[in-house]
Backbone and ligand atoms as CSV (ligand in chain L), in Angstrom:
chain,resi,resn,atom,element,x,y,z
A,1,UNK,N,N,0.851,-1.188,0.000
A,1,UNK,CA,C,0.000,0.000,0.000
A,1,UNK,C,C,0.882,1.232,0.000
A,2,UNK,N,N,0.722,2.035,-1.195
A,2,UNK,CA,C,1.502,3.373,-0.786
A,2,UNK,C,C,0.706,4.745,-0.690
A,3,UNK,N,N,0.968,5.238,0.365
A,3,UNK,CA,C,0.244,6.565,0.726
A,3,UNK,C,C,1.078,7.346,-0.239
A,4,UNK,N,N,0.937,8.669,-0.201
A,4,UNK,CA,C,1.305,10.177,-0.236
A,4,UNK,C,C,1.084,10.696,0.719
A,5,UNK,N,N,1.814,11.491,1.607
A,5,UNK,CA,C,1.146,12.463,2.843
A,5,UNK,C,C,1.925,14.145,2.411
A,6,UNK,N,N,0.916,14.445,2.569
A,6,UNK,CA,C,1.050,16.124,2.091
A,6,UNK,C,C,1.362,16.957,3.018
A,7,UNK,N,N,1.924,17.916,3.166
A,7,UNK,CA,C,2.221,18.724,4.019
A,7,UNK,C,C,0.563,19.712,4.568
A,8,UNK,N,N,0.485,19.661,5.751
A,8,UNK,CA,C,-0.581,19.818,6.922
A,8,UNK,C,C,0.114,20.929,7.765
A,9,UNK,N,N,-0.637,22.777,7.457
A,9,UNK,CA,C,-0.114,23.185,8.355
A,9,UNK,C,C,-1.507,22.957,8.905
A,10,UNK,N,N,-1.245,23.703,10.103
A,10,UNK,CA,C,-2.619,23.693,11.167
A,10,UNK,C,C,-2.083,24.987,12.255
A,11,UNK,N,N,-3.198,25.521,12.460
A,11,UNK,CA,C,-3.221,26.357,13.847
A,11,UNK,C,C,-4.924,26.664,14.058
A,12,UNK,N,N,-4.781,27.450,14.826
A,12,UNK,CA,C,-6.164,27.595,15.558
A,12,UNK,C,C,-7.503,28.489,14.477
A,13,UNK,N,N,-6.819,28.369,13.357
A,13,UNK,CA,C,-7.899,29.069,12.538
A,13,UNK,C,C,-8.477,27.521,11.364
A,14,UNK,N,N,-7.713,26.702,11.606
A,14,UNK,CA,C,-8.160,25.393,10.879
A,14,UNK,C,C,-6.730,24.526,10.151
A,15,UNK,N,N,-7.287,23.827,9.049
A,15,UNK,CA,C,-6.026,23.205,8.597
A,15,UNK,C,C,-5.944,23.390,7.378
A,16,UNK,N,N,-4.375,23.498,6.351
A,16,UNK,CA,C,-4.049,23.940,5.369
A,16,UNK,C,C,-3.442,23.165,4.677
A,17,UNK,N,N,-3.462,22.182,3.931
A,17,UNK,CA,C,-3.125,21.144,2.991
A,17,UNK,C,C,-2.423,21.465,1.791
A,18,UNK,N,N,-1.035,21.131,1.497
A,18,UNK,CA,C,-0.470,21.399,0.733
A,18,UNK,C,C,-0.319,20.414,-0.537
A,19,UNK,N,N,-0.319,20.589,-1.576
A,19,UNK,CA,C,0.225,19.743,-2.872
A,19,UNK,C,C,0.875,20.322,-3.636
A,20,UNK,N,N,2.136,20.339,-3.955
A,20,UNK,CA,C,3.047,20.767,-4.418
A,20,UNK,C,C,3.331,19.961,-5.712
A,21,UNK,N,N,3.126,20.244,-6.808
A,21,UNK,CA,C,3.607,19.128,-7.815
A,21,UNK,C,C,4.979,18.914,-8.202
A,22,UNK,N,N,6.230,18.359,-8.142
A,22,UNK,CA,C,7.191,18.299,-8.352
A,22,UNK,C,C,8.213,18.642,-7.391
A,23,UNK,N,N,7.669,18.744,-6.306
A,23,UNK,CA,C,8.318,18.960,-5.208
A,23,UNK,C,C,8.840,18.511,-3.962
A,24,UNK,N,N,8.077,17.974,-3.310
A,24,UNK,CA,C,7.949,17.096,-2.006
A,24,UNK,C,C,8.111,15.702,-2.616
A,25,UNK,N,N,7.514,15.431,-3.942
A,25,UNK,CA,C,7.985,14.126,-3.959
A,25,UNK,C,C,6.582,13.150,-3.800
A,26,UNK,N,N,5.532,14.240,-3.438
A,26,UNK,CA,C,4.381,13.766,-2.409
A,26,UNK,C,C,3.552,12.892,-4.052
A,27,UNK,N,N,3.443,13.737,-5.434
A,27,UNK,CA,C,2.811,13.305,-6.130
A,27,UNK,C,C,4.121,12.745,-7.168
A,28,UNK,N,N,4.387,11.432,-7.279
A,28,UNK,CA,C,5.190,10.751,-8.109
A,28,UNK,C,C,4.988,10.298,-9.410
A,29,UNK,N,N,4.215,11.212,-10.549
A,29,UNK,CA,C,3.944,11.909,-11.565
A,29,UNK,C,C,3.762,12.816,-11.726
A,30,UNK,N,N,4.121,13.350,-12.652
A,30,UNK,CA,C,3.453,14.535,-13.861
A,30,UNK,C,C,1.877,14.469,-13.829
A,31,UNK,N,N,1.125,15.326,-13.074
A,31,UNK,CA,C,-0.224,15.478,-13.039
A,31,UNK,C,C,-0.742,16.101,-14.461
A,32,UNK,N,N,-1.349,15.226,-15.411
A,32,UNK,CA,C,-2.084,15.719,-16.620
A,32,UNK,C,C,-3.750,15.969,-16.074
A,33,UNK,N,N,-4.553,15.668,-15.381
A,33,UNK,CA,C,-5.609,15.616,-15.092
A,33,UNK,C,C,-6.152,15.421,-13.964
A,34,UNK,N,N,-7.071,16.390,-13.594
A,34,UNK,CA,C,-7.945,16.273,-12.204
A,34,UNK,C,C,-9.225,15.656,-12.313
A,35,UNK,N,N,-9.886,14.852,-11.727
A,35,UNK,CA,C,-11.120,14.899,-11.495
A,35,UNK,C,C,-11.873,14.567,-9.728
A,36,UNK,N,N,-13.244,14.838,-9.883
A,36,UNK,CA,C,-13.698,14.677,-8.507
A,36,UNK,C,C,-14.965,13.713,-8.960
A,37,UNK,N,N,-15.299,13.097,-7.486
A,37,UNK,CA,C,-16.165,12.274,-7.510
A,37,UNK,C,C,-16.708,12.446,-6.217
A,38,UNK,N,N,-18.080,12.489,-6.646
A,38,UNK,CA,C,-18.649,13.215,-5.209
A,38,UNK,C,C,-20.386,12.795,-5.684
A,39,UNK,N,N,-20.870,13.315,-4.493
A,39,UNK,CA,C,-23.082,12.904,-4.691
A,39,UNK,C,C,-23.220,11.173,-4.447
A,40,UNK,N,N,-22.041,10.500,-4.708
A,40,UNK,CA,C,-22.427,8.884,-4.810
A,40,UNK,C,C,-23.076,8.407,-3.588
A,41,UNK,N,N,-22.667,8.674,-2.356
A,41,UNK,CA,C,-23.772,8.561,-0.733
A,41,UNK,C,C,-23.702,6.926,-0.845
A,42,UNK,N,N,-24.710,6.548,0.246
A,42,UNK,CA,C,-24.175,5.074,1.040
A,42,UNK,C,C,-25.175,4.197,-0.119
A,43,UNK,N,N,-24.137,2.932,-0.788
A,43,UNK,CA,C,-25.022,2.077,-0.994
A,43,UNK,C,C,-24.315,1.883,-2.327
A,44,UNK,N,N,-23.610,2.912,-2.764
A,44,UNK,CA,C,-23.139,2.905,-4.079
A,44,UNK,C,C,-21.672,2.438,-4.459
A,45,UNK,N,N,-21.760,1.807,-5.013
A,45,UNK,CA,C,-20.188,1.215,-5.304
A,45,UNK,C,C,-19.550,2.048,-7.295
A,46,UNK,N,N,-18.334,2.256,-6.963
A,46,UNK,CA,C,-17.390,2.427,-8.370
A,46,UNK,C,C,-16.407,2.147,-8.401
A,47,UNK,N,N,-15.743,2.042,-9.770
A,47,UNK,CA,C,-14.450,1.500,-9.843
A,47,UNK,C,C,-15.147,-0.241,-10.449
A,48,UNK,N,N,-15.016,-0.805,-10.260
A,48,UNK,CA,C,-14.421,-2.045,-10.823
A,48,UNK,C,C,-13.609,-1.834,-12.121
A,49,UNK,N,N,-12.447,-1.366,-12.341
A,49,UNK,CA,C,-11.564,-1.578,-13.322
A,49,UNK,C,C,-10.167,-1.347,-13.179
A,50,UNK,N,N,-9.042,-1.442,-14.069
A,50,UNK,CA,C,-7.527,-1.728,-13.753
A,50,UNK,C,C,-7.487,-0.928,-14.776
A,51,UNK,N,N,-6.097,-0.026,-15.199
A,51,UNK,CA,C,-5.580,1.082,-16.298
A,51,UNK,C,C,-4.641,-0.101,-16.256
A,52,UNK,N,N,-4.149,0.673,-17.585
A,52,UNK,CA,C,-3.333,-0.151,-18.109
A,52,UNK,C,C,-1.991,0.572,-17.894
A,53,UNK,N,N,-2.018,2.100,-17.999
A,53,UNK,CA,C,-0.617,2.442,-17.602
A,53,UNK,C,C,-0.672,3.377,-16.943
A,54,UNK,N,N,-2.345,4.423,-16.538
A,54,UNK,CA,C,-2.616,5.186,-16.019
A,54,UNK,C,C,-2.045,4.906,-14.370
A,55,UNK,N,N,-1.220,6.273,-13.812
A,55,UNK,CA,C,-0.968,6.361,-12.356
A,55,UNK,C,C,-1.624,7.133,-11.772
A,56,UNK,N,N,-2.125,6.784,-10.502
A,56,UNK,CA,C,-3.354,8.293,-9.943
A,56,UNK,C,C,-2.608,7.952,-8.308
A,57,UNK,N,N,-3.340,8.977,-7.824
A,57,UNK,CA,C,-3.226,9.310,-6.331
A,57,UNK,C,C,-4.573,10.295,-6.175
A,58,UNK,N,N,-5.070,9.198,-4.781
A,58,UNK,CA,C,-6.787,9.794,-4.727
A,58,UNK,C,C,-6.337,9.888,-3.319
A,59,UNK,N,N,-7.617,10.906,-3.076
A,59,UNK,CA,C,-7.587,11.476,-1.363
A,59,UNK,C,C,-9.299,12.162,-1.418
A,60,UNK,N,N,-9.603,12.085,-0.050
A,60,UNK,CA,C,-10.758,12.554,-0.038
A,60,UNK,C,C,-10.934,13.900,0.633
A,61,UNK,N,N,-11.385,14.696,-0.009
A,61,UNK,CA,C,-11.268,16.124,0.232
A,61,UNK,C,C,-12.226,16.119,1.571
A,62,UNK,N,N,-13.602,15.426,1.359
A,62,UNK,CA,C,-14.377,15.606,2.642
A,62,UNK,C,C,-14.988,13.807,2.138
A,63,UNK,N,N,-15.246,13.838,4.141
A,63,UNK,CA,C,-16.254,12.503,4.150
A,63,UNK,C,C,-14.987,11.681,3.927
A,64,UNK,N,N,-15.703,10.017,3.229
A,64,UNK,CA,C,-14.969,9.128,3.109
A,64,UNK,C,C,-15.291,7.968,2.393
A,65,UNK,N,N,-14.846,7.361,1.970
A,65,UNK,CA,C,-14.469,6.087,1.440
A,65,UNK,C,C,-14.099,4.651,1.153
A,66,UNK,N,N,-14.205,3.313,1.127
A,66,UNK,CA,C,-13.469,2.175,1.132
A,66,UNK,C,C,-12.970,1.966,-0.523
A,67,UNK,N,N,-11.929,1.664,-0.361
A,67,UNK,CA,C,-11.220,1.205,-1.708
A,67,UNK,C,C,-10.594,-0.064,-1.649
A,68,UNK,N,N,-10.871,-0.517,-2.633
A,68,UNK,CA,C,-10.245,-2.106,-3.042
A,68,UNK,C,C,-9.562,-2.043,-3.719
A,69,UNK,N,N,-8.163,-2.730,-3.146
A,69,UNK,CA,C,-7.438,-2.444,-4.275
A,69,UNK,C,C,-6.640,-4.606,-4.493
A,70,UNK,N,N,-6.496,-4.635,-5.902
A,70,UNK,CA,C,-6.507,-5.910,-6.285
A,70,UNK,C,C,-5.452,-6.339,-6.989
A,71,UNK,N,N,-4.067,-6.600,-6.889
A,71,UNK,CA,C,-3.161,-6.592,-7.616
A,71,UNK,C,C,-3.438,-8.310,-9.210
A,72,UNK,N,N,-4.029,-8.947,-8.245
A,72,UNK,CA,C,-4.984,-10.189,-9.068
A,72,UNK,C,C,-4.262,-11.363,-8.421
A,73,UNK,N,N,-3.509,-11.082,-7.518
A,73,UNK,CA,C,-2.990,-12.207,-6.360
A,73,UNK,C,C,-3.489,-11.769,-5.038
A,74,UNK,N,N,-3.567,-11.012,-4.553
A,74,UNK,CA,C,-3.770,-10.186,-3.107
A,74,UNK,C,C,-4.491,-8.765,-3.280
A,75,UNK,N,N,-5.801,-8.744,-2.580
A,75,UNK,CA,C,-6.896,-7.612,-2.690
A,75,UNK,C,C,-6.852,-7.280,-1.149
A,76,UNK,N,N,-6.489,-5.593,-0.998
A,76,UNK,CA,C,-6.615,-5.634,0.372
A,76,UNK,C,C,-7.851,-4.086,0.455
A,77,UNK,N,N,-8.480,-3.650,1.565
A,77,UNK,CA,C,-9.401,-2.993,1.853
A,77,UNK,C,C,-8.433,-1.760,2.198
A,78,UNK,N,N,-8.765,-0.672,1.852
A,78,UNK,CA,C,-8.442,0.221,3.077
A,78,UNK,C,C,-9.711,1.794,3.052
A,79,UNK,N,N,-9.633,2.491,3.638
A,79,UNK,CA,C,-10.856,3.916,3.878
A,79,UNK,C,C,-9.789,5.018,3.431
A,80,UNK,N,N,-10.318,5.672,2.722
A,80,UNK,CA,C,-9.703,6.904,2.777
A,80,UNK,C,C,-10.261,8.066,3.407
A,81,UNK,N,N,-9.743,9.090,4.378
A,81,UNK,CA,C,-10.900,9.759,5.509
A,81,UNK,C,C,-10.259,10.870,5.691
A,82,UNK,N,N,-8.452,11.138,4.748
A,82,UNK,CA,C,-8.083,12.491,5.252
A,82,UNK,C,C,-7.532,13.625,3.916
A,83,UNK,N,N,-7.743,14.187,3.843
A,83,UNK,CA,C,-7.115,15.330,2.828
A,83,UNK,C,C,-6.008,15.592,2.835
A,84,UNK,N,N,-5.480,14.987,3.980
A,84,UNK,CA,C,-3.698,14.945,3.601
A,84,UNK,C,C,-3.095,13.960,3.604
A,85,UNK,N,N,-3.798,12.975,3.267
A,85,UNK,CA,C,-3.004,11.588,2.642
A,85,UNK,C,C,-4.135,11.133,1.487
A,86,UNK,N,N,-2.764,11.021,0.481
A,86,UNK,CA,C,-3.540,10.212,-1.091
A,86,UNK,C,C,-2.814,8.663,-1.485
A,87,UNK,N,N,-3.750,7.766,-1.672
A,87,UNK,CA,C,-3.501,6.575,-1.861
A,87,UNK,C,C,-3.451,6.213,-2.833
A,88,UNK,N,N,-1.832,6.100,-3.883
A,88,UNK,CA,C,-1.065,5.365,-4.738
A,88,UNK,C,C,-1.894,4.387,-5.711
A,89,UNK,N,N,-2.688,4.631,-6.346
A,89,UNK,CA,C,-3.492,3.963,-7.077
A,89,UNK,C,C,-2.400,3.330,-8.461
A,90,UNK,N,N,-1.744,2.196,-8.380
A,90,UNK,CA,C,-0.747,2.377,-9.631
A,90,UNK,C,C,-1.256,1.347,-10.692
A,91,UNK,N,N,-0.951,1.521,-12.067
A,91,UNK,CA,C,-1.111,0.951,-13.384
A,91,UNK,C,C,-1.287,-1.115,-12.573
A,92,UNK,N,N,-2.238,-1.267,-13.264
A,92,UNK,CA,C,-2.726,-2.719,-13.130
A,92,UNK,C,C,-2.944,-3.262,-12.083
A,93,UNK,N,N,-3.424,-2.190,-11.411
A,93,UNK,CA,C,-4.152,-3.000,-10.311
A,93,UNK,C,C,-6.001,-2.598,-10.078
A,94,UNK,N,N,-6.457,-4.019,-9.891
A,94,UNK,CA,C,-8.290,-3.735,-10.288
A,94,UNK,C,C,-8.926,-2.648,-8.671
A,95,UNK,N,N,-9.512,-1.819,-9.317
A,95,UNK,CA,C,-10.083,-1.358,-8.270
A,95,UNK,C,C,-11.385,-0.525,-7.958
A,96,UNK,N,N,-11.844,-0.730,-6.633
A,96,UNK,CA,C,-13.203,-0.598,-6.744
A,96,UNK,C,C,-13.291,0.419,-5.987
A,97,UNK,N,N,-14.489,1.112,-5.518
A,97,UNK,CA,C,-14.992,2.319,-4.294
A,97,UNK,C,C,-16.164,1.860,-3.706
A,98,UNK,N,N,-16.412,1.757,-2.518
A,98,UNK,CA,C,-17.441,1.478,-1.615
A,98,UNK,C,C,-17.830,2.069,-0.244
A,99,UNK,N,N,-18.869,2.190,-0.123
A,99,UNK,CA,C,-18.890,2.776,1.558
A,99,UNK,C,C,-18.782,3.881,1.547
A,100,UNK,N,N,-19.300,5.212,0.371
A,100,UNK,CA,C,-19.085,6.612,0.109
A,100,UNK,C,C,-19.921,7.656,1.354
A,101,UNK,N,N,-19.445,8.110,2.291
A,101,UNK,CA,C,-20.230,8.749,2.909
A,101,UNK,C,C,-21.085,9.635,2.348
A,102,UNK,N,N,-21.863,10.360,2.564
A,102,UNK,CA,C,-22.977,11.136,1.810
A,102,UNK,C,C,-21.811,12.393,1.389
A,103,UNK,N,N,-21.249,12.885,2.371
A,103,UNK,CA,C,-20.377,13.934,2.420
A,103,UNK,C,C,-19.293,14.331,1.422
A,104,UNK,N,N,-18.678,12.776,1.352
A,104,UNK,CA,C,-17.739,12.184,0.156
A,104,UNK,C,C,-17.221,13.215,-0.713
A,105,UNK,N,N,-16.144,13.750,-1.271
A,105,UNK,CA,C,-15.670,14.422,-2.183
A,105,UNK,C,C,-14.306,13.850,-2.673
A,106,UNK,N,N,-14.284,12.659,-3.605
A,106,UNK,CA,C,-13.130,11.984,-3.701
A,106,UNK,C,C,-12.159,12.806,-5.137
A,107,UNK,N,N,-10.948,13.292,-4.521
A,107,UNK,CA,C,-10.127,13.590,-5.963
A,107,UNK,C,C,-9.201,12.968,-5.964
A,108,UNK,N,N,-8.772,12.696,-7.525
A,108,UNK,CA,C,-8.372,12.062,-7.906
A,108,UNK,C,C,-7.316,12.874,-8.980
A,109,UNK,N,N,-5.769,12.957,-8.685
A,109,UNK,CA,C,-4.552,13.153,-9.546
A,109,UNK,C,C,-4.486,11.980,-10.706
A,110,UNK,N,N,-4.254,12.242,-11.697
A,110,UNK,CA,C,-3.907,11.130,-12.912
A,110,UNK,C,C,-2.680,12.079,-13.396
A,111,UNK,N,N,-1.999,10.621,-14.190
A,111,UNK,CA,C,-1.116,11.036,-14.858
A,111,UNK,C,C,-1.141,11.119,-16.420
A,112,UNK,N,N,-2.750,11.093,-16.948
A,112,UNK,CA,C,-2.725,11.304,-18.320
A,112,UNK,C,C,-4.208,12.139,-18.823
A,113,UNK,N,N,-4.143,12.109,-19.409
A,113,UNK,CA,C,-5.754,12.723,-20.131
A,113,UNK,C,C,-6.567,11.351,-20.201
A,114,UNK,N,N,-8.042,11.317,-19.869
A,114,UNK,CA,C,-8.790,10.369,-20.049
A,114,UNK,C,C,-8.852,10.025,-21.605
A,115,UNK,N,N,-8.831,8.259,-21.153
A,115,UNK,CA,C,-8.407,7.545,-22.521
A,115,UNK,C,C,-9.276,5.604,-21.932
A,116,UNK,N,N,-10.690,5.560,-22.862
A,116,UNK,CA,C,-11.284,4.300,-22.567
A,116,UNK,C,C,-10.519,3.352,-22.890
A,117,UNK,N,N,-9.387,3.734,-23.444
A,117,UNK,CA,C,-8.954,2.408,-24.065
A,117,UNK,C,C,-7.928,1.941,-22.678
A,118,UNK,N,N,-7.920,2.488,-22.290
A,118,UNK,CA,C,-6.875,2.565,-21.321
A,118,UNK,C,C,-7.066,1.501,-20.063
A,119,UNK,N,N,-8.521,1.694,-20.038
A,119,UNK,CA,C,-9.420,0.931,-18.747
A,119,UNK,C,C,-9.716,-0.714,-19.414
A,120,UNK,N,N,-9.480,-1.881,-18.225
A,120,UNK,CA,C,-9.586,-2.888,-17.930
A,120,UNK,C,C,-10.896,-3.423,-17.642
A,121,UNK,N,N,-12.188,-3.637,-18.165
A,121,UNK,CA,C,-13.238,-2.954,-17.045
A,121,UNK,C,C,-13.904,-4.886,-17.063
A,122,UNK,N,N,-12.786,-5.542,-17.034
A,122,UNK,CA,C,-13.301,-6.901,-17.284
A,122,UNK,C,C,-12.012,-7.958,-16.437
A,123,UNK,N,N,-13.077,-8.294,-15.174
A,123,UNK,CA,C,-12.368,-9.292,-14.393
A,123,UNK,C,C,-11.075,-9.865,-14.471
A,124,UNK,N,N,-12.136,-10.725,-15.851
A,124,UNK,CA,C,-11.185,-12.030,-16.061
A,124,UNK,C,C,-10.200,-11.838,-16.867
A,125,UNK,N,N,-10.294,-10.684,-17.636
A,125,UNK,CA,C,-9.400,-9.775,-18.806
A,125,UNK,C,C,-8.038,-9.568,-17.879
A,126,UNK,N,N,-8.594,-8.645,-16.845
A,126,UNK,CA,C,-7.363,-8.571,-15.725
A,126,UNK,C,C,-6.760,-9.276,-15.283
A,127,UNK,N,N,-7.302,-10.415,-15.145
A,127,UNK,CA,C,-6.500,-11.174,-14.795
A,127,UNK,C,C,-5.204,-12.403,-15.183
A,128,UNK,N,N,-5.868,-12.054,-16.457
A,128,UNK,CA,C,-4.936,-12.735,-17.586
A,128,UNK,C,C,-3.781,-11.980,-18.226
A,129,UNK,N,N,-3.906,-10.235,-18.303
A,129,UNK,CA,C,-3.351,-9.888,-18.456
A,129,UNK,C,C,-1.968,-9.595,-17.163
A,130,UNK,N,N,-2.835,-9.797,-16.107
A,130,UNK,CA,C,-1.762,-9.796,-14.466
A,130,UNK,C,C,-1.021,-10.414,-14.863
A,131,UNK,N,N,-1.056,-11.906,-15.649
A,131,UNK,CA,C,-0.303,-13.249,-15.519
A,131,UNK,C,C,-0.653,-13.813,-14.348
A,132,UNK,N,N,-1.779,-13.724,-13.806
A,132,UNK,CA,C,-1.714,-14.694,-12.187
A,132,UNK,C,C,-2.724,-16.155,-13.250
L,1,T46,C1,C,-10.717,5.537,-11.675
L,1,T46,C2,C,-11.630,5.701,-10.521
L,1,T46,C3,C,-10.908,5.946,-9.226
L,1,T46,C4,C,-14.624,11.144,-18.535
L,1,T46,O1,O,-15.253,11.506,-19.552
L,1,T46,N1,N,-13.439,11.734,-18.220
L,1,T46,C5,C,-12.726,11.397,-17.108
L,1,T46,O2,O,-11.651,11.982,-16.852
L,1,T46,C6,C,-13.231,10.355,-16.260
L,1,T46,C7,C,-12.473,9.933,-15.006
L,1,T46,C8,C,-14.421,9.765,-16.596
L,1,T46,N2,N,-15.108,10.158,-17.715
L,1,T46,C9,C,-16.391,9.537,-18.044
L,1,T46,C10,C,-16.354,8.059,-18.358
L,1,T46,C11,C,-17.728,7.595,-17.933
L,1,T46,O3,O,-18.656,7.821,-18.970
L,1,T46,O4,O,-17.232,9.665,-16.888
L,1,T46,C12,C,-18.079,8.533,-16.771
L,1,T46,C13,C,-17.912,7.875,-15.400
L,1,T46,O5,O,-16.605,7.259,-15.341
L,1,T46,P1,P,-16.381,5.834,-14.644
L,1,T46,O6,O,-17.598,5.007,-14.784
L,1,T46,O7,O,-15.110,5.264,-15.174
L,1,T46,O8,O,-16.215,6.287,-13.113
L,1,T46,P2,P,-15.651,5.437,-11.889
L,1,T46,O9,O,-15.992,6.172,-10.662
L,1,T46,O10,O,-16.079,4.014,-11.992
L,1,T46,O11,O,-14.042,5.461,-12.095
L,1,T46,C14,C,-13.338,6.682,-11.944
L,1,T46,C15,C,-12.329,6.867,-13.080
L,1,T46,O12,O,-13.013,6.754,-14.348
L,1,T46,C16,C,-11.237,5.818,-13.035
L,1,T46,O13,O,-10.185,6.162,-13.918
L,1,T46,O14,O,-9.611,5.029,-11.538
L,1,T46,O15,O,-12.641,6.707,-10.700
């Protein structure tokens, strides 16, 4: 599992979250594209699919999250719940979203321009292509 943790100032007026692109080291691509994902609320699942070379780093701006992440030997769970840590989403591994709090505001760093061809959006496809 690899985090990102961002630089967090804080004092008594609230907290200040930094992302620096090329700097800290924190985002380990070239950011071509942002997007957000947000409104999905409890009950709704996304993601089931693997990129093929696409790298992202997701964090949840507000609220929270479960993510699956599936290398096609070992699938482990984890929540995402803070704005200053983003979780390493890397090329070929299957993955899903679950457990969206209503609140939820998930973004998501990529390292390319959206491209369908790019997406895995088939199990058993993934898994053949894993080699497992
Ligand atoms: C991912 C997870 C974490 C676009 O037109 N441009 C975009 O940049 C994106 C991300 C999506 N779309 C279109 C494609 C679909 O027609 O928006 C629609 C919803 O996308 P999708 O069903 O792929 O959404 P999720 O939540 O299942 O997956 C998304 C990202 O697509 C994916 O790359 O890794 O979030």
């Amino acid at each position: 599992m690899h985090y990102s943790d961002f630089v967090s100032r804080v004092d008594n007026r609230g907290k200040l979250v930094v992302v620096e692109f090329g700097r800290d080291g924190a985002v380990p691509f070239e950011v071509r594209r942002i997007y957000f994902i947000y409104g999905a609320g409890p009950g709704v699942s996304r993601g089931f699919h693997a990129h093929r070379n696409l790298e992202q780093l997701a964090f949840t701006v507000s609220g929270h999250c479960r993510v699956r992440l599936d290398d096609g030997r070992n699938s482990e769970d984890v929540w995402l719940n803070s704005p200053s840590s983003g979780l390493r989403i890397e090329k070929m591994v299957w993955h899903e979203m679950h457990d969206f709090s209503e609140d939820c505001v998930l973004m998501v760093l990529a390292s390319d321009h959206y491209d369908e061809s790019d997406y895995i959006r088939d199990y058993k496809e993934f898994q053949t292509l894993a080699d497992c």
